[in-house]
C-alpha positions in Angstrom: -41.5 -121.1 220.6 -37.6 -120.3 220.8 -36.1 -122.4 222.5 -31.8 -122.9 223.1 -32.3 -126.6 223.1 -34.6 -127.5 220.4 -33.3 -124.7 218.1 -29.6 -125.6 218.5 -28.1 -126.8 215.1 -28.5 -130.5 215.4 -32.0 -130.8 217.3 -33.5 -127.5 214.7 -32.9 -129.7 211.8 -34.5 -132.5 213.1 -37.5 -130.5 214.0 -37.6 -129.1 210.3 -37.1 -133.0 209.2 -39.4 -134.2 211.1 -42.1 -131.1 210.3 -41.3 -131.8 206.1 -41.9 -135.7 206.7 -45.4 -135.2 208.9 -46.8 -132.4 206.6 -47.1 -129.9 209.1 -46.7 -126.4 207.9 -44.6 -124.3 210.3 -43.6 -121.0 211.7 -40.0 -120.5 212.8 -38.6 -117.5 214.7 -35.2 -118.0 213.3 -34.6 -116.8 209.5 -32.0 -119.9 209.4 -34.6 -122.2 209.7 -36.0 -121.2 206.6 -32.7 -122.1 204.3 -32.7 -125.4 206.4 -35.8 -126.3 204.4 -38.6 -124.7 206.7 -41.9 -123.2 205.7 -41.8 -119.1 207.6 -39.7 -117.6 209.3 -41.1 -114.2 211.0 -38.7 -112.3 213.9 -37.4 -109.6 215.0 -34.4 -107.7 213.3 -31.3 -108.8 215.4 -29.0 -106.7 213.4 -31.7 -103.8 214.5 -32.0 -105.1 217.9 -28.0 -104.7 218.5 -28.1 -101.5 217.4 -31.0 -100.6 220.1 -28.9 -102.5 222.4 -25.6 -100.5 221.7 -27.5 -96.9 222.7 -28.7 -98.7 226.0 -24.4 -99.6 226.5 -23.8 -95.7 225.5 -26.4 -93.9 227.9 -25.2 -96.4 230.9 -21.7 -95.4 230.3 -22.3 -92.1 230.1 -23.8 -92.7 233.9 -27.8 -92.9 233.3 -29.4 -95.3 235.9 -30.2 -98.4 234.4 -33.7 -97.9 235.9 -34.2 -94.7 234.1 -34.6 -96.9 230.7 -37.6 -97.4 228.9 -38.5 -100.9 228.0 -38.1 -100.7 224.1 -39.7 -103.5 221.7 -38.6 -104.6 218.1 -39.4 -101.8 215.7 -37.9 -103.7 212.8 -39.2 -107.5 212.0 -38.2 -109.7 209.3 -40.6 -112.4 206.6 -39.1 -115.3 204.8 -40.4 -118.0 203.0 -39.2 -121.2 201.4 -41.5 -121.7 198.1 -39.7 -125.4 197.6 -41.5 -126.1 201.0 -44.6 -124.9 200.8 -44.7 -126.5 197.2 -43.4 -129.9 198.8 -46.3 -129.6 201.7 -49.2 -128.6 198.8 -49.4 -125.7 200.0 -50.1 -122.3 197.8 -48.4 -119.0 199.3 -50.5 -116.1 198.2 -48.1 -113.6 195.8 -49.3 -110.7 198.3 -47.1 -112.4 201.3 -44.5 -113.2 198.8 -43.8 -109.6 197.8 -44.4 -108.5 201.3 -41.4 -110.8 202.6 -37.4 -109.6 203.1 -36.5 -113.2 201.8 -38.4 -115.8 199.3 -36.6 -118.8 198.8 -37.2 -120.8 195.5 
């Protein structure tokens, strides 16, 4: 689960160290984690989510109650996957995810 201390540069390598020397297969929600060596990565599109974020700003500052807004969820998400991984763990990552994903690292 995200989390600001485990995920923090220094403690988010060790996790991805310690997940590549104990053979478990993971799941990040951070697409860095990925080209620090781990497995997946699956989560939201920030880029798309500070978009969203900048029509809330405008519609505030142009004086609707903060009340008045809808609760919006991601609409945009984001796969990667780190083939050297999965190939380090035994693991065999079906082509149909590959082409599927935004990212596929060799």
């Amino acid at each position: 689960m995200p989390d600001a201390f485990f995920f923090s540069v220094p403690h988010r390598d060790l996790v991805i160290t310690l997940a590549a020397r104990y053979g478990v297969p993971t799941i990040y929600f951070d697409l860095l984690c990925v080209g620090s060596g781990g497995l997946i990565a699956y989560s939201a599109d920030f880029a798309e989510e500070l978009r969203q974020a900048a029509g809330y700003i405008d519609r505030i500052l142009k004086g609707e109650r903060t009340a008045d807004l809808p609760i919006q969820l991601p609409t945009k998400y984001e796969l990667a996957i780190n083939v050297k991984t999965a190939n380090a763990l035994g693991l065999t990552v079906p082509q149909k995810l590959l082409f599927t994903a935004d990212e596929v690292i060799e």
